[in-house]
N, C-alpha and C positions, 0 to 999 in steps of 0.2 A: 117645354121651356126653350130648349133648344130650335125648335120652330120660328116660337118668337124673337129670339137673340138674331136667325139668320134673316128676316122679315125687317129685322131695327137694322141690321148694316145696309141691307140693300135701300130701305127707304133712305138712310143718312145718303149713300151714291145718288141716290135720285135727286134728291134737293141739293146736293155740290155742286150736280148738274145744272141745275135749276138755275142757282146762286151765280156759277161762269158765265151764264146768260144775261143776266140783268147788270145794266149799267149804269148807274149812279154819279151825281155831279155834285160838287164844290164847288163854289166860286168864292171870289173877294174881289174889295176893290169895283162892285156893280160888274160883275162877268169879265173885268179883263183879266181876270186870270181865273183860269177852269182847271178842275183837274177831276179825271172821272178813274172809277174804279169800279171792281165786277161786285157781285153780291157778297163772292167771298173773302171780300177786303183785299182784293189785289190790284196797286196801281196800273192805270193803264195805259193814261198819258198827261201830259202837264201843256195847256195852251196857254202862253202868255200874250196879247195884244201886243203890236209892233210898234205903234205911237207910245205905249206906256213903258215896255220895257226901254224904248230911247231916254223915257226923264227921270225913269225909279233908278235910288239909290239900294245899292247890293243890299242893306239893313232893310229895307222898305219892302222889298222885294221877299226878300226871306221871310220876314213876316206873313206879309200877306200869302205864302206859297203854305205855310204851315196851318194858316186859316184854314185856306181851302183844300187843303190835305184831310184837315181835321174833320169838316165836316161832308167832306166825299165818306168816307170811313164811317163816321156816325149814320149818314143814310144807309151804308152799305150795312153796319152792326142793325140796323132797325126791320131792314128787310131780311136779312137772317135769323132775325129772333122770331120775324111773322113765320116764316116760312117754317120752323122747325116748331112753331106751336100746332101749326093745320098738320105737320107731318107725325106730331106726337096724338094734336086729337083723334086725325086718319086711326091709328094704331089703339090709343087707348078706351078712345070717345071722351064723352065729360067724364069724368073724373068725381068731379066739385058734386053732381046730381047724388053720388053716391052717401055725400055727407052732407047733405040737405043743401048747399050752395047754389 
């Protein structure tokens, strides 16, 4: 049992790893504002286009930076649930095969 508990921390180390590597983007506004983040939801920079930030109003702006926050994060939450399924299947295999699924 204990085998298997030290087997589930280091696979979870592996895919953190995994997740730091992979870089995911937001946008709003058609790309003038980008904001990318790692697999494991951490921001990592915010690009605003120069011509748009001269005409956006602070409200305009905020919004759209929350857009694109939001759906950096959503890709990022999307590839962390892949990756901990292939790391749970790794580990347990199907599961579902055991109860006719």
């Amino acid at each position: 049992m204990f085998d298997k508990l030290f087997e589930a921390q280091q696979k979870a180390g592996e895919v953190k790893k995994r997740l730091d590597a992979i870089t995911v983007t937001g946008t709003a506004e058609g790309g003038k504002i980008t904001v990318s983040a790692n697999g494991n939801k951490v921001l990592q920079s915010i690009a605003i286009d120069d011509a748009f930030l001269r005409d956006a109003d602070k409200e305009e702006l905020e919004e759209l930076l929350v857009i694109a926050v939001n759906k950096a994060l959503e890709q990022a939450e999307n590839v962390s649930q892949a990756e901990t399924a292939a790391m749970t299947k790794e580990m347990f295999g199907d599961l579902g095969s055991m109860f006719g699924k």
